[in-house]
C-alpha positions in Angstrom: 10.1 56.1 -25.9 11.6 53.1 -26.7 11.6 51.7 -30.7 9.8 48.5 -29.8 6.7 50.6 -28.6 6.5 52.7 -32.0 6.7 49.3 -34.3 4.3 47.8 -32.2 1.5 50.6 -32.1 2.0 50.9 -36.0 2.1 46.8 -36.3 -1.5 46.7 -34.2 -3.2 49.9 -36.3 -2.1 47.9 -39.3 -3.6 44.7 -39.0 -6.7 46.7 -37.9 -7.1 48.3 -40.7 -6.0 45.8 -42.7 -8.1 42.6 -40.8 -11.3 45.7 -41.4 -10.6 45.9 -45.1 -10.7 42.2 -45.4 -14.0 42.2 -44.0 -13.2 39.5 -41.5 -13.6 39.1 -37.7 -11.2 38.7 -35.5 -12.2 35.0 -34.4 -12.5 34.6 -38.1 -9.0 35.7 -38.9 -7.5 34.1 -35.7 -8.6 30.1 -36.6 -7.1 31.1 -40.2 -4.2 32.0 -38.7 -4.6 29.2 -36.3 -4.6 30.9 -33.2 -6.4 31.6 -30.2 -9.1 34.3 -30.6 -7.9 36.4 -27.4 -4.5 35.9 -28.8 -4.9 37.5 -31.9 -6.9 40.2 -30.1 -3.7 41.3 -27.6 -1.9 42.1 -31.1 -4.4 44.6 -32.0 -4.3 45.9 -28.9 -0.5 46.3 -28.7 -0.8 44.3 -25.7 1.9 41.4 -27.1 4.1 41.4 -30.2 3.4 37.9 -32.6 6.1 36.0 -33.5 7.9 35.0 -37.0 5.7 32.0 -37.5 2.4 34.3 -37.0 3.6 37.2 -39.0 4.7 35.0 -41.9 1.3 33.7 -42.3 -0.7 37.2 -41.1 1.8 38.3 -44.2 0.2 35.5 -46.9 -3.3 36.4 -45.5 -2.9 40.4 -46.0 -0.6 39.9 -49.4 1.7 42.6 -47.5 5.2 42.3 -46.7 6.3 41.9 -43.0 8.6 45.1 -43.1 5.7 47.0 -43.9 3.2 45.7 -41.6 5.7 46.7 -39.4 7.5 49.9 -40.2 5.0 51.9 -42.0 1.7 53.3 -40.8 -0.8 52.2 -44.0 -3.7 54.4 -42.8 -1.7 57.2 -44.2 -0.9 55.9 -48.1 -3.6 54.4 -50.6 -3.4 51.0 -49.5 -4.7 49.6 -52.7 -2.0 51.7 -55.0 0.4 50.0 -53.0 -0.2 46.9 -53.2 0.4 47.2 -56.7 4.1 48.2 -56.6 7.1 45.2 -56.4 7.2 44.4 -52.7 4.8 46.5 -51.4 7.3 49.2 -51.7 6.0 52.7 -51.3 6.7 56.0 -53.0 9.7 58.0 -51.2 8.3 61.2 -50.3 10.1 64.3 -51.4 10.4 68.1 -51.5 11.1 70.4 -54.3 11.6 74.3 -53.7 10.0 76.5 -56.1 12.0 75.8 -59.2 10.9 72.1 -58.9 14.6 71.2 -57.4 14.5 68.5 -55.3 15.7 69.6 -51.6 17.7 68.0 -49.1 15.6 67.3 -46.1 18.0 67.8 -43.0 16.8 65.1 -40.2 17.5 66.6 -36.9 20.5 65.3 -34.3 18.6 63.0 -32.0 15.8 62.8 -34.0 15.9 58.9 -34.3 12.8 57.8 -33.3 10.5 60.9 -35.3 12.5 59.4 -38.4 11.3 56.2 -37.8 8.0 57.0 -37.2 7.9 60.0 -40.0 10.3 58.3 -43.2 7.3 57.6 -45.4 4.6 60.5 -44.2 4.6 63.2 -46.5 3.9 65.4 -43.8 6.8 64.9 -41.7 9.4 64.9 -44.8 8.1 68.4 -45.3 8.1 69.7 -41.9 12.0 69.1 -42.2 14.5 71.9 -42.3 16.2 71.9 -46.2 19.3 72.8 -48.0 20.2 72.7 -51.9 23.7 71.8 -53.0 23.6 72.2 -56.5 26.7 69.6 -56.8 24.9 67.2 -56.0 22.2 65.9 -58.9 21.0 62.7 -60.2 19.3 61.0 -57.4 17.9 61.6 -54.1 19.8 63.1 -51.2 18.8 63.4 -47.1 21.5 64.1 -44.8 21.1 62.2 -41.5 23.3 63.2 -38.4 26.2 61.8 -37.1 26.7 59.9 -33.7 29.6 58.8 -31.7 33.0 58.0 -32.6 32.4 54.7 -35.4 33.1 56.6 -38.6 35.8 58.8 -38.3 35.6 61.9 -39.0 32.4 62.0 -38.6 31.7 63.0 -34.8 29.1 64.3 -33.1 27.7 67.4 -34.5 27.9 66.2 -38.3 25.8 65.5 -40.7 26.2 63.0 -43.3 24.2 63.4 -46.8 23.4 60.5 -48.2 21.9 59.3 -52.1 18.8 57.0 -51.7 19.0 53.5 -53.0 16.6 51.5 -54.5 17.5 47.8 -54.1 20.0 45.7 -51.6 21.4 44.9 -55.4 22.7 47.6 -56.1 25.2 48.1 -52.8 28.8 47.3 -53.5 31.0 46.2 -50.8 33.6 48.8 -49.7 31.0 51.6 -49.8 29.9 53.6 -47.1 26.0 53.9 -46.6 23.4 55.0 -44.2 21.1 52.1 -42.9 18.1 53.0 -41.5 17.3 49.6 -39.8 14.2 48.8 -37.5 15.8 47.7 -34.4 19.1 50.1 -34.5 17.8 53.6 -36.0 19.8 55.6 -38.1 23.4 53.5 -38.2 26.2 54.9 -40.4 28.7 52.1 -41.3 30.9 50.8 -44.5 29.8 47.0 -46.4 31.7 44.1 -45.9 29.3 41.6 -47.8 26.1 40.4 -48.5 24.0 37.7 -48.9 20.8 36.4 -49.6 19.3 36.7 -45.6 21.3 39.7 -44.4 24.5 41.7 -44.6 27.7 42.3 -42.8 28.9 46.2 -41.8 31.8 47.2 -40.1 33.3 50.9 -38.5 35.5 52.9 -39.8 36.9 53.0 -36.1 38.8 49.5 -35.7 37.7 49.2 -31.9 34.0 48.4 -33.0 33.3 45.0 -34.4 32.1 44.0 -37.6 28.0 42.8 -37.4 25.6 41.6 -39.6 22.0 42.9 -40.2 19.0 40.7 -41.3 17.6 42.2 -44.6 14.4 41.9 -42.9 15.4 44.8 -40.5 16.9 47.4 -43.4 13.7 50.4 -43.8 16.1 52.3 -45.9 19.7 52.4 -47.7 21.4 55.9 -48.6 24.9 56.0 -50.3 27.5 58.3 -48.6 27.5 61.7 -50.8 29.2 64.5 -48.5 29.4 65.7 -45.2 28.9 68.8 -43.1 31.0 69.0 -40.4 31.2 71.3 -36.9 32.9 75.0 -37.3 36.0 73.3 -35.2 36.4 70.5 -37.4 
């Protein structure tokens, strides 16, 4: 299925839930909005996608961040606890073995989509397969796999371990990183810059063009760490 229909069937449960917990109706949240009633109803039904104008000001209303109306599905987290954190930001989920080491979740090759959908359910992180490298401390590691030609050596076949970030701030042009972005997946690619709207990336591989992605779009930001690559590598 394509990524459009997973954003949108979290985007319409969301404002559910969250129009519900306001207390409002859905005439009554469409004229504050300042749309038509039937309007606003074809978003909850997944029937349409709003555009920027309407989700900036469904964003003000619901005092939640478009990227998380969007990207994560709030029926599953304490909406309230939330709320409460800088930018709606929510708690990474994470599995320790029986020491209380924190594993490295393994997402599966072609699993682009369940990452998406799964990156902030607790149940899913678990469900991963795991691995332990004990040279690699400090921080939070997930290895992601690798996909087409863009960052040699990295082929398919390979996975890629990367360190979670917290911030946009703290990436340094130069450094490679793992971007898991709304409209493109999982994308492994090296920064050229940043700026206050959005960042430029660029391949390893010169036959691929540099691009830039909105900050808007970024779910999540890991550091290269290590790889592990095919037996024939």
């Amino acid at each position: 299925m394509p990524v459009d229909f997973f954003i949108m069937s979290i985007f319409s449960e969301n404002i559910r839930l969250l129009r519900s917990k306001s207390g409002k109706t859905q005439r009554e949240l469409s004229e504050q909005i300042q749309i038509p009633p039937s309007r606003y109803s074809s978003y909850e039904n997944g029937k349409s996608r709003p555009p920027v104008d309407v989700l900036i000001r469904m964003s003000r209303i619901f005092n939640v961040s478009i990227d998380l109306m969007l990207s994560v599905d709030l029926t599953k987290h304490a909406l309230e606890d939330m709320l409460k954190l800088p930018d709606n930001r929510i708690v990474l989920p994470v599995v320790v073995d029986q020491n209380g080491d924190e594993s490295i979740e393994i997402v599966p090759q072609k699993a682009t989509m369940g990452y998406l959908r799964g990156y902030s359910d607790p149940e899913y992180i678990e469900s991963l397969e795991r691995i332990s490298l004990p040279f690699l401390r400090n921080g939070k590691f997930r290895a992601f796999p690798a996909d087409g030609d863009s960052m040699p050596p990295f082929k398919d076949g390979s996975f890629i371990i990367g360190k979670y970030m917290e911030g946009i701030h703290d990436l340094k042009s130069g450094n490679a990183y793992i971007f898991i972005t709304l409209n493109d997946g999982i994308t492994f690619k090296r920064l050229r810059s940043k700026n206050t709207t959005s960042i430029t990336v660029a391949a390893d591989n010169t036959f691929y063009e540099p691009y830039d992605i909105p900050l808007s779009e970024i779910i999540e930001v890991w550091k290269y760490a290590t790889g592990i690559f095919p037996q024939d590598f």
